[in-house]
Structure formats: C-alpha cells, structure tokens
Biopython code that builds the backbone (N, CA, C, O; Angstrom):
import numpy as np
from Bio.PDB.StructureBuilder import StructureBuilder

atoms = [
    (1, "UNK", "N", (100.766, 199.957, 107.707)),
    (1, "UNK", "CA", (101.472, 198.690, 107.478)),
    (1, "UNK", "C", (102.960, 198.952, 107.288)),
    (1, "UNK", "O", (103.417, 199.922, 106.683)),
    (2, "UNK", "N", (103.657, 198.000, 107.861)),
    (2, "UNK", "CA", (105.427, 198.322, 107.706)),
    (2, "UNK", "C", (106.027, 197.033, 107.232)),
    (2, "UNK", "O", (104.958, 196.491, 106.952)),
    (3, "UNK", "N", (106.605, 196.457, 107.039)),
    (3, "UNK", "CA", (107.861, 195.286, 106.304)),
    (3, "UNK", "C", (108.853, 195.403, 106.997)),
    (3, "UNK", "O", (109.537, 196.416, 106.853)),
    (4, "UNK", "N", (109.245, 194.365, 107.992)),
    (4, "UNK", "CA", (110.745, 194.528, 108.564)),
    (4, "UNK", "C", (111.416, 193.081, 108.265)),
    (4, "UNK", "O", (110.848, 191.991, 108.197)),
    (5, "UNK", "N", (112.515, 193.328, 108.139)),
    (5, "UNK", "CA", (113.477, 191.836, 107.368)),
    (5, "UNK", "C", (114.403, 191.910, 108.732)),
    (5, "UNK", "O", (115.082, 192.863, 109.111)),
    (6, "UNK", "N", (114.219, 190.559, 109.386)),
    (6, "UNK", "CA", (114.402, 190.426, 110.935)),
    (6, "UNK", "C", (115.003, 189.249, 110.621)),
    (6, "UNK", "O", (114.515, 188.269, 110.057)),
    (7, "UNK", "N", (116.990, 189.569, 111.367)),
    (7, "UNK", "CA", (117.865, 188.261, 111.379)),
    (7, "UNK", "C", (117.975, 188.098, 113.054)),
    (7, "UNK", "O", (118.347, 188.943, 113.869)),
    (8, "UNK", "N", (117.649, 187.110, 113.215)),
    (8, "UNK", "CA", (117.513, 186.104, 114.674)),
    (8, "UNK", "C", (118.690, 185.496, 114.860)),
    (8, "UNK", "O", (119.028, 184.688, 113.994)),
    (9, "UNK", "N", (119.524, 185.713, 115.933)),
    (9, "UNK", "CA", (121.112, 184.958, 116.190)),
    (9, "UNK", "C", (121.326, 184.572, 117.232)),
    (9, "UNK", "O", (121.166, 185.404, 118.126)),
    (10, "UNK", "N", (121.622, 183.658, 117.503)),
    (10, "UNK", "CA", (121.738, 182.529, 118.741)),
    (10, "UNK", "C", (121.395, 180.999, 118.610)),
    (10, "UNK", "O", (121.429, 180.489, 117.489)),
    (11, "UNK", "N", (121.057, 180.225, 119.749)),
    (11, "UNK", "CA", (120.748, 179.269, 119.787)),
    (11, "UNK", "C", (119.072, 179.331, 119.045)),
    (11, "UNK", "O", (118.194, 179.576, 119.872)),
    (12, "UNK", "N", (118.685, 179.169, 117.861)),
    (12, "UNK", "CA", (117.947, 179.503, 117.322)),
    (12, "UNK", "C", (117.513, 178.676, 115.892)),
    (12, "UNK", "O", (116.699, 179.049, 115.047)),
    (13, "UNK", "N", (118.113, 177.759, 115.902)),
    (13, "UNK", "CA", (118.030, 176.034, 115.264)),
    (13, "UNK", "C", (117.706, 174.610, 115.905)),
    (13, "UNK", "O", (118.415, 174.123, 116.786)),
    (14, "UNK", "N", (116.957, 174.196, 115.561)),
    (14, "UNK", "CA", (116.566, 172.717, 116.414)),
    (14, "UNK", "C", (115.627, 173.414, 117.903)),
    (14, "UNK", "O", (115.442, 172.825, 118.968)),
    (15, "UNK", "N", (115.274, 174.468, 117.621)),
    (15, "UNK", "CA", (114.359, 174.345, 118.792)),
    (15, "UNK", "C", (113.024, 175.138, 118.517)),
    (15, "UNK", "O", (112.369, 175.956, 119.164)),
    (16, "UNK", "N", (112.918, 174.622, 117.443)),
    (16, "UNK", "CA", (111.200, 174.772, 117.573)),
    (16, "UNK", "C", (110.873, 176.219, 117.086)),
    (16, "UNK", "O", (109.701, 176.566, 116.935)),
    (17, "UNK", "N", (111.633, 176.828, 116.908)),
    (17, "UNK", "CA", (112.000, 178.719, 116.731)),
    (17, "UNK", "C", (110.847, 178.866, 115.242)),
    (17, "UNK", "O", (109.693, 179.279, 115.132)),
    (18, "UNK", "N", (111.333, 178.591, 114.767)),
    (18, "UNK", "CA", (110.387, 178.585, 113.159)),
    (18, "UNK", "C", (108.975, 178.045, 113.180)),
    (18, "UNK", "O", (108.085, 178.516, 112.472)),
    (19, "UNK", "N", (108.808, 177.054, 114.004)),
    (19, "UNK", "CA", (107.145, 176.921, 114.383)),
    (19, "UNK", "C", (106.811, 177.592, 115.043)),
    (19, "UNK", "O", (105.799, 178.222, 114.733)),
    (20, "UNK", "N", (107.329, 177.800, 116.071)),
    (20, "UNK", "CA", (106.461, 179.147, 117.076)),
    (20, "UNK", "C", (106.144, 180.369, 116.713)),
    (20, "UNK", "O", (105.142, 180.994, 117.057)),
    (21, "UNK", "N", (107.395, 180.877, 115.690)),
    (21, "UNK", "CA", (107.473, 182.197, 115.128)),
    (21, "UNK", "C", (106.107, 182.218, 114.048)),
    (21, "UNK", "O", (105.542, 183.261, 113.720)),
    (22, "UNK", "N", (105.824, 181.239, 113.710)),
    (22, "UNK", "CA", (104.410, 181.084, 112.763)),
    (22, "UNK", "C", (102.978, 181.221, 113.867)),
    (22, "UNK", "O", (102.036, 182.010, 113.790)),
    (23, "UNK", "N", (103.211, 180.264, 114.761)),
    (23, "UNK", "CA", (102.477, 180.292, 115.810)),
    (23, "UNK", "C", (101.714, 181.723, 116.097)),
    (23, "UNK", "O", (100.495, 181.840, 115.971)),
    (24, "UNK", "N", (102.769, 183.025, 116.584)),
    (24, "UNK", "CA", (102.669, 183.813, 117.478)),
    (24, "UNK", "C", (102.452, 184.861, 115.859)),
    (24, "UNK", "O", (101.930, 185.956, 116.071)),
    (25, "UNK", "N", (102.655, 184.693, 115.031)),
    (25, "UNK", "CA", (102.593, 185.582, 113.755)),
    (25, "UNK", "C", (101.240, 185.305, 113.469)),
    (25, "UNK", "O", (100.553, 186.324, 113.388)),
    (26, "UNK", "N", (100.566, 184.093, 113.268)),
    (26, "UNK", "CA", (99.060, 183.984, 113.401)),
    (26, "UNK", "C", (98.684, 184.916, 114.275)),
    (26, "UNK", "O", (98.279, 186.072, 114.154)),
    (27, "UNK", "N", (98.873, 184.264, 115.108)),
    (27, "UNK", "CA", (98.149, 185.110, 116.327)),
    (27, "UNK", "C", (97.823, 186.633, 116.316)),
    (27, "UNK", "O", (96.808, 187.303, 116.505)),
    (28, "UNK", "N", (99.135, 186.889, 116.010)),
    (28, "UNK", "CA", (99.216, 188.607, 116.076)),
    (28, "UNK", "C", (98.441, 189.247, 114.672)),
    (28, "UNK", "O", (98.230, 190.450, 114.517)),
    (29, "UNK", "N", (98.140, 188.382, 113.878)),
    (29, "UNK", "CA", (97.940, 188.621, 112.426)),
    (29, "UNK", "C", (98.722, 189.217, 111.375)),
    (29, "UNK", "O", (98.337, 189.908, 110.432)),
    (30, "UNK", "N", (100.519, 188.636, 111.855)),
    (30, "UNK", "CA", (101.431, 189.346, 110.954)),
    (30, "UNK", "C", (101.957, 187.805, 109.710)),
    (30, "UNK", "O", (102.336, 186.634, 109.748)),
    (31, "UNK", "N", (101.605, 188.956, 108.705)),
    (31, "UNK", "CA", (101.830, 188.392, 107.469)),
    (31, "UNK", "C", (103.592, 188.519, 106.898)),
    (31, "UNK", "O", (104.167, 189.594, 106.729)),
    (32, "UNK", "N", (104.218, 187.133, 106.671)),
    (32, "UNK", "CA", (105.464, 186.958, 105.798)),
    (32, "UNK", "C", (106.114, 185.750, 106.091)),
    (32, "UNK", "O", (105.236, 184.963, 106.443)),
    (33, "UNK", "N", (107.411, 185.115, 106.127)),
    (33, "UNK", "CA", (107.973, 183.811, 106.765)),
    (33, "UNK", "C", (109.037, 184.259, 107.512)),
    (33, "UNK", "O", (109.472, 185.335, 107.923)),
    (34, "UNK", "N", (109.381, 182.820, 107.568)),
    (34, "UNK", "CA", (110.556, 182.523, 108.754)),
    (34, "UNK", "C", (111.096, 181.562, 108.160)),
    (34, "UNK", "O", (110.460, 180.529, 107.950)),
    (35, "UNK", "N", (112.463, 181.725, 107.747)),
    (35, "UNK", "CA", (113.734, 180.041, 107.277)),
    (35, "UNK", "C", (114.669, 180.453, 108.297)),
    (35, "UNK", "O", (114.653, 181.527, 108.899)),
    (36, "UNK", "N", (115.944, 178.963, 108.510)),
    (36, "UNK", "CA", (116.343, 178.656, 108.518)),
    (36, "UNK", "C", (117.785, 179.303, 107.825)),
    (36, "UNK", "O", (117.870, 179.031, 106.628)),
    (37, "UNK", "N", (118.967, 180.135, 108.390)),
    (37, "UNK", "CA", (119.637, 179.971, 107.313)),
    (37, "UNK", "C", (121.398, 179.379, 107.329)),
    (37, "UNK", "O", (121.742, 178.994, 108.447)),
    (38, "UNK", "N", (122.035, 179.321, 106.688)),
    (38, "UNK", "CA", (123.200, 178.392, 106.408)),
    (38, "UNK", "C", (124.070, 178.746, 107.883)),
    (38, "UNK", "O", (124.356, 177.827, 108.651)),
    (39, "UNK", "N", (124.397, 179.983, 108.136)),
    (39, "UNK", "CA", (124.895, 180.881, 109.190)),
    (39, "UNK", "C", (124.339, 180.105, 110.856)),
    (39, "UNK", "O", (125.105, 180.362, 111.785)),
    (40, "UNK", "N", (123.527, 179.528, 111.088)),
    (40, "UNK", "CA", (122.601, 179.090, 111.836)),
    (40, "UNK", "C", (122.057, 180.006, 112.606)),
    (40, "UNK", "O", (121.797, 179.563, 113.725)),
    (41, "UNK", "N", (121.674, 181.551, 112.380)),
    (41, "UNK", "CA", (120.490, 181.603, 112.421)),
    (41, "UNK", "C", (119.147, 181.896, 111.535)),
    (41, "UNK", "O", (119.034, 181.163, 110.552)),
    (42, "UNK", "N", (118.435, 182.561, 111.675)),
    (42, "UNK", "CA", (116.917, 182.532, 111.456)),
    (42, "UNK", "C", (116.546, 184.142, 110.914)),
    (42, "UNK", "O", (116.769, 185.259, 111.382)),
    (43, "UNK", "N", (115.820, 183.602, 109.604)),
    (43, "UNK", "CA", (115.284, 185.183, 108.717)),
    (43, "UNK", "C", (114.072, 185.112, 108.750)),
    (43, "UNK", "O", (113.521, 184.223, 108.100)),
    (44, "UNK", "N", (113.596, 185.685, 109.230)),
    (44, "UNK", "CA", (112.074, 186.659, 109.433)),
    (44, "UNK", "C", (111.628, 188.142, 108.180)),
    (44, "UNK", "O", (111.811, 189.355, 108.283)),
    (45, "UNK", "N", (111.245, 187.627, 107.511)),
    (45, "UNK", "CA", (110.456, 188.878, 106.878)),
    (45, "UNK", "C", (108.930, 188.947, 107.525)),
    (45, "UNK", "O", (108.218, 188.003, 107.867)),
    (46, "UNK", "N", (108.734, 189.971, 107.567)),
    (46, "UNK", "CA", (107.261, 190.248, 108.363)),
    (46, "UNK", "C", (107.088, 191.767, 108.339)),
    (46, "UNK", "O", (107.836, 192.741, 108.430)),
    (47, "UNK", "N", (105.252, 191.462, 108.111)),
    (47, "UNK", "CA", (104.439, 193.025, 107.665)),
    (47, "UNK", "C", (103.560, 192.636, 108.313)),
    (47, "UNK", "O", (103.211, 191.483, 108.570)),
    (48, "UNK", "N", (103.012, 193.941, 108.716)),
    (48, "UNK", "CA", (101.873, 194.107, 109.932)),
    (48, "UNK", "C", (101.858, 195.897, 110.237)),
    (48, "UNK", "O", (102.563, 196.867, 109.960)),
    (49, "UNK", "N", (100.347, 195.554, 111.117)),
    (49, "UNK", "CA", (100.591, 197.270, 111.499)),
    (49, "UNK", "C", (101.637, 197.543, 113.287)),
    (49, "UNK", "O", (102.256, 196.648, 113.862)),
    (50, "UNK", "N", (101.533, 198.800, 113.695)),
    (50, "UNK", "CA", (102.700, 199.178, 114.681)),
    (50, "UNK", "C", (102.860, 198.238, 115.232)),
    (50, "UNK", "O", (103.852, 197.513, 115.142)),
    (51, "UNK", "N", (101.170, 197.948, 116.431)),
    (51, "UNK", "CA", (101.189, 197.229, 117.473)),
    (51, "UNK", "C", (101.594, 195.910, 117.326)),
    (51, "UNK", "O", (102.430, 195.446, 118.101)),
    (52, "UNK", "N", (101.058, 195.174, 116.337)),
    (52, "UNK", "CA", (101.176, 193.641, 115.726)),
    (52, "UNK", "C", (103.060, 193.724, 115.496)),
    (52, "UNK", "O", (103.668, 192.854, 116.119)),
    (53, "UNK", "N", (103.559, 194.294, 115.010)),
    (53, "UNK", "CA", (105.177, 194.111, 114.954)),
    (53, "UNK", "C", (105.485, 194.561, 116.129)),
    (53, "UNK", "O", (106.207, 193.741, 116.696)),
    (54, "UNK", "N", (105.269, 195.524, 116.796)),
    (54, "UNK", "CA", (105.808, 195.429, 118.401)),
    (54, "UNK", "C", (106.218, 194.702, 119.003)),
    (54, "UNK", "O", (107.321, 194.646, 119.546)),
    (55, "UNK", "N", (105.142, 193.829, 118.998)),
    (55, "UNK", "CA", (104.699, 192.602, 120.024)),
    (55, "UNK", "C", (105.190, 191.556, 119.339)),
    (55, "UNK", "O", (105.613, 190.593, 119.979)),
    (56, "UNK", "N", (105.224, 191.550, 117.915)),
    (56, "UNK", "CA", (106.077, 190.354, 117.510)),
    (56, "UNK", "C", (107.762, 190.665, 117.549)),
    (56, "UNK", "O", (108.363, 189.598, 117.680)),
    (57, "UNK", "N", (108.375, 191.448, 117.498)),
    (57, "UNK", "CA", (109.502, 191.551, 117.984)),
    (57, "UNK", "C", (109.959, 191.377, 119.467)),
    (57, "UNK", "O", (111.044, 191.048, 119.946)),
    (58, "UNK", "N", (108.672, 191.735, 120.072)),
    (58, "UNK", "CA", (109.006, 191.676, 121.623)),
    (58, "UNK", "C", (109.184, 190.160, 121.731)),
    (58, "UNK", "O", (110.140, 189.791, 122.414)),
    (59, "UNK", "N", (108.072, 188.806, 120.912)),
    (59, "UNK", "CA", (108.004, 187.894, 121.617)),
    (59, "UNK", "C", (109.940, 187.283, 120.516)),
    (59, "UNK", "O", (110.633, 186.370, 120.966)),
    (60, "UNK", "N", (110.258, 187.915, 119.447)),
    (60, "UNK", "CA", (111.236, 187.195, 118.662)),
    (60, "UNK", "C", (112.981, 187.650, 119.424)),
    (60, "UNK", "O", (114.061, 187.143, 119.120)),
    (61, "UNK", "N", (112.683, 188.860, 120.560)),
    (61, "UNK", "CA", (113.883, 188.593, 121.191)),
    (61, "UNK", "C", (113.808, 187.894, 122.495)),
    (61, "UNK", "O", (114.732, 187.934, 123.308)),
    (62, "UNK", "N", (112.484, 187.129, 122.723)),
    (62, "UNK", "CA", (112.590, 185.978, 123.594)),
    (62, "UNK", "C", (112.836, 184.430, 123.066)),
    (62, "UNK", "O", (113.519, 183.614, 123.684)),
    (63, "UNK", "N", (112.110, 184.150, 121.718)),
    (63, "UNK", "CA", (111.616, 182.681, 120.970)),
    (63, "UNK", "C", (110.950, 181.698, 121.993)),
    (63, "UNK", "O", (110.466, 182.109, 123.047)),
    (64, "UNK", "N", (110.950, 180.506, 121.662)),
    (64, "UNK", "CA", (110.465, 179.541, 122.631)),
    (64, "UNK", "C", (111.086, 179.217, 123.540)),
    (64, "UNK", "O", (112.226, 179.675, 123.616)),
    (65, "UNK", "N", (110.772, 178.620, 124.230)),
    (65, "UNK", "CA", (111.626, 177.858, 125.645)),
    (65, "UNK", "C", (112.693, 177.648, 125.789)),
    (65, "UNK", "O", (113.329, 178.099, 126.742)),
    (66, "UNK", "N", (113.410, 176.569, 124.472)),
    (66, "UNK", "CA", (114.719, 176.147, 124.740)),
    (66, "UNK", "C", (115.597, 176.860, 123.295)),
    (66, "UNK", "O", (116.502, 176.209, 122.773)),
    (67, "UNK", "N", (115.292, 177.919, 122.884)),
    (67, "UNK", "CA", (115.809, 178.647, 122.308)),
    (67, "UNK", "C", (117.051, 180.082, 123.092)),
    (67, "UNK", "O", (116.636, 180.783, 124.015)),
    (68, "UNK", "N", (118.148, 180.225, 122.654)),
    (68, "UNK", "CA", (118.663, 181.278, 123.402)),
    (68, "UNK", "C", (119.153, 182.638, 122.128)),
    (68, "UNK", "O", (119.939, 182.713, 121.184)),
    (69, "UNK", "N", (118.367, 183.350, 122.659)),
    (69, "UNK", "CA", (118.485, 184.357, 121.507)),
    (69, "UNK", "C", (119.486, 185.868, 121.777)),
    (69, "UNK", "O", (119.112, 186.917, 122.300)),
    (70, "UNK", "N", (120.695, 185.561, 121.280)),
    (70, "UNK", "CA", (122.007, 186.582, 121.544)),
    (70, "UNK", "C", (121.351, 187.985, 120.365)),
    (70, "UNK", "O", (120.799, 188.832, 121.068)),
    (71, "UNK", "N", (121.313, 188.275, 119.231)),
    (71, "UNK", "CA", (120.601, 189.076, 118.817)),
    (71, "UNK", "C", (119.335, 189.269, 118.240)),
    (71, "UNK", "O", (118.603, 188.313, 117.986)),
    (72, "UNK", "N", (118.905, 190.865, 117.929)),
    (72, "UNK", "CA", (117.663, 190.543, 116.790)),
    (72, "UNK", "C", (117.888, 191.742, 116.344)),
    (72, "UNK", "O", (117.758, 192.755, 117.032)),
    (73, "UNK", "N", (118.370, 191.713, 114.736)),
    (73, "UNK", "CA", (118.535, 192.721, 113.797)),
    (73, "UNK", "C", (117.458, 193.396, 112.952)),
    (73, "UNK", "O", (116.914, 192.684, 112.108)),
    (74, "UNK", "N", (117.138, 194.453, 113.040)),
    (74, "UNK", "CA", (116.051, 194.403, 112.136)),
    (74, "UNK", "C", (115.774, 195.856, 111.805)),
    (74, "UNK", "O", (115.793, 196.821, 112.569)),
    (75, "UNK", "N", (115.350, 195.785, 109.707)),
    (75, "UNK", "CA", (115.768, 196.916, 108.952)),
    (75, "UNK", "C", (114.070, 197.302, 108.849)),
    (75, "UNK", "O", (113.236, 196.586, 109.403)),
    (76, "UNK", "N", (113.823, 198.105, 108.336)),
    (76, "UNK", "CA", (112.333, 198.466, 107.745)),
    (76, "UNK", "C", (112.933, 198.225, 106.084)),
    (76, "UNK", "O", (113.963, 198.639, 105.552)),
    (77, "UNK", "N", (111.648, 197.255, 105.474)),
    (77, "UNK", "CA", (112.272, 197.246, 103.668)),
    (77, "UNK", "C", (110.692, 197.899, 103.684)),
    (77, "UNK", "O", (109.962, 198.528, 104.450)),
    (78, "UNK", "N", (110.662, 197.142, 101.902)),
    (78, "UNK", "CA", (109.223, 197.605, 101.262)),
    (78, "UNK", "C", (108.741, 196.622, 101.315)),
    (78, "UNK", "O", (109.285, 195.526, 101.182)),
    (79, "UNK", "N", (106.871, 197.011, 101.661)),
    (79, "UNK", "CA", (106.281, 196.170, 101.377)),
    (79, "UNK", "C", (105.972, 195.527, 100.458)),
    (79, "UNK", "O", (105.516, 196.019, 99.425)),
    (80, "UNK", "N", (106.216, 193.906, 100.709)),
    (80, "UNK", "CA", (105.596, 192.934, 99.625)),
    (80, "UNK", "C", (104.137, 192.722, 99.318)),
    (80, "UNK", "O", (103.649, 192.773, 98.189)),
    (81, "UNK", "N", (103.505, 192.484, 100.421)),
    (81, "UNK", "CA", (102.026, 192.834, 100.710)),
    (81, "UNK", "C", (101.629, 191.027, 100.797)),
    (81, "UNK", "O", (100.862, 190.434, 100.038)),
    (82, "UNK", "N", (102.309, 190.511, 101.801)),
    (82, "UNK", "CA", (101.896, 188.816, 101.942)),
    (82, "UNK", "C", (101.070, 188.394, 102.019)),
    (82, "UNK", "O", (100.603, 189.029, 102.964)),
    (83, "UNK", "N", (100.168, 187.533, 101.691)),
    (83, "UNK", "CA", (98.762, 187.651, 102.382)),
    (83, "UNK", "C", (98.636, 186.408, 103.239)),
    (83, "UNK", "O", (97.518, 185.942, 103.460)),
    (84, "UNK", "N", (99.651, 185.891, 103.696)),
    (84, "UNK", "CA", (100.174, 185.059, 105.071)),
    (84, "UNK", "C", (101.466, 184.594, 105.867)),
    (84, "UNK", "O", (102.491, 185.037, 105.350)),
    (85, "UNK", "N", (101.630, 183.982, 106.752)),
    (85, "UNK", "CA", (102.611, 183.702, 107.243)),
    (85, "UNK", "C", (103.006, 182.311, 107.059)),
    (85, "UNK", "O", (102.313, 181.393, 107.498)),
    (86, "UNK", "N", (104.070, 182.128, 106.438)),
    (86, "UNK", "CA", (105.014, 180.353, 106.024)),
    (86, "UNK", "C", (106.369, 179.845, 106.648)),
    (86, "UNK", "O", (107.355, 180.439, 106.212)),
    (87, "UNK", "N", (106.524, 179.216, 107.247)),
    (87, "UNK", "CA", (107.774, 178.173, 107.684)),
    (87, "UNK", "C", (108.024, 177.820, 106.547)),
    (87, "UNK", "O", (107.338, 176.920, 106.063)),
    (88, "UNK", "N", (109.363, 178.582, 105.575)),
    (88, "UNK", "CA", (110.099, 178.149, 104.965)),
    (88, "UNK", "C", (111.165, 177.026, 105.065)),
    (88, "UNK", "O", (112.213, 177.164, 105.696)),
    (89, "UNK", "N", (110.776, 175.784, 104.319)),
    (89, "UNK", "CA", (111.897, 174.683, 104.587)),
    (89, "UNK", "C", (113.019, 174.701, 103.742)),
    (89, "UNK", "O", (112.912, 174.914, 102.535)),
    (90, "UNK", "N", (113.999, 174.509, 104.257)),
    (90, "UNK", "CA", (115.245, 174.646, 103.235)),
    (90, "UNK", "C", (115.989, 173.609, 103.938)),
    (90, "UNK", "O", (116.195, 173.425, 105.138)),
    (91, "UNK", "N", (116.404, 172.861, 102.696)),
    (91, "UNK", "CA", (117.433, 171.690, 102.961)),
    (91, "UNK", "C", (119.007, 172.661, 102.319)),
    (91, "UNK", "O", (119.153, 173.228, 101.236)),
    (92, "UNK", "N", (119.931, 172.537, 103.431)),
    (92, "UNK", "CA", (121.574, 172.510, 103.421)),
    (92, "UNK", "C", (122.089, 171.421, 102.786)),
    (92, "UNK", "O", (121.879, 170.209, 102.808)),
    (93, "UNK", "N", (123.009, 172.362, 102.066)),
    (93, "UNK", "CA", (123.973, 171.014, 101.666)),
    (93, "UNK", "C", (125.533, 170.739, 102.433)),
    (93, "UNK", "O", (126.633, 171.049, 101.977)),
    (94, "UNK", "N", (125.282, 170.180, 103.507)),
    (94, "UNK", "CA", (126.604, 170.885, 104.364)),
    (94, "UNK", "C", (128.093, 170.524, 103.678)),
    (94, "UNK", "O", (129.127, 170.960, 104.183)),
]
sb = StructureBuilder()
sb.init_structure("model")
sb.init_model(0)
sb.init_chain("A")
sb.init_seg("    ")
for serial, (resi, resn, name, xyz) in enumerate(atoms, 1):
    if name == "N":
        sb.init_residue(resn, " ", resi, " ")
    sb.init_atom(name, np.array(xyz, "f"), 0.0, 1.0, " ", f" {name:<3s}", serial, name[0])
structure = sb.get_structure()
C-alpha cells in the first residue's frame, strides 16, 4: 500500500473532474478524496496498492472529457489508512 498527495492543474473545475475521479477510484479500489481548491485546481490524496495507483494516475493525467489537464504533481506521504473514497465539498469565499 502507498499514499500519494496528487495536485491536478488545468482546466480542472466545472467539469465534472471530482466526480469522475471518485468514479474511477471506486473502480480501481483506491481509497482517499478529491476537493476543489482556491488556486483552481484539484487535490487528490489517494492509497492503494502499485497497480491500482498506476492506473489511477494514468486515468488523472487524462480526467474526463471536457477537462484539460496541464499538470499532475505527485509526492508519496504516509499512510492514513482510508477506508474510502469522498468528493470533498468546499464552499469559497471569493
């Protein structure tokens, strides 16, 4: 199992990026969230084993359809040990 804290940069707000990223994190069976942040883009914490983060990084430097994704940063931390994946909502105060 590994923990990677994954910042998403680009067109990567208002398009659906944070539901899908839950979507495809089910899927893969990787446990942690995804917000929203002030900067406009998108924080990903996520734990899983090799293959399951592979493949979820592979699909997070594509995102959904009308998403355009210029980077994807991403550190190894410690594990929290999640025992799922959440679409964090956060209201701005602009």
């Amino acid at each position: 199992m590994k923990h990677y804290s994954i910042k998403v940069k680009g067109k990567v707000q208002g398009v659906l990026y944070r539901a899908a990223t839950k979507a495809v994190a089910d899927q893969l069976g990787v446990r942690g969230y995804v917000k929203n942040l002030e900067d406009g883009s998108v924080q990903i914490e996520a734990e899983g084993d090799d293959f399951s983060l592979e493949n979820f990084l592979e699909w997070c430097n594509e995102g959904p359809e009308k998403a355009v994704v210029e980077s994807v940063d991403v550190v190894e931390a410690e594990l929290k040990n999640y025992s799922n994946f959440e679409v964090v909502k956060k209201n701005f105060l602009w």
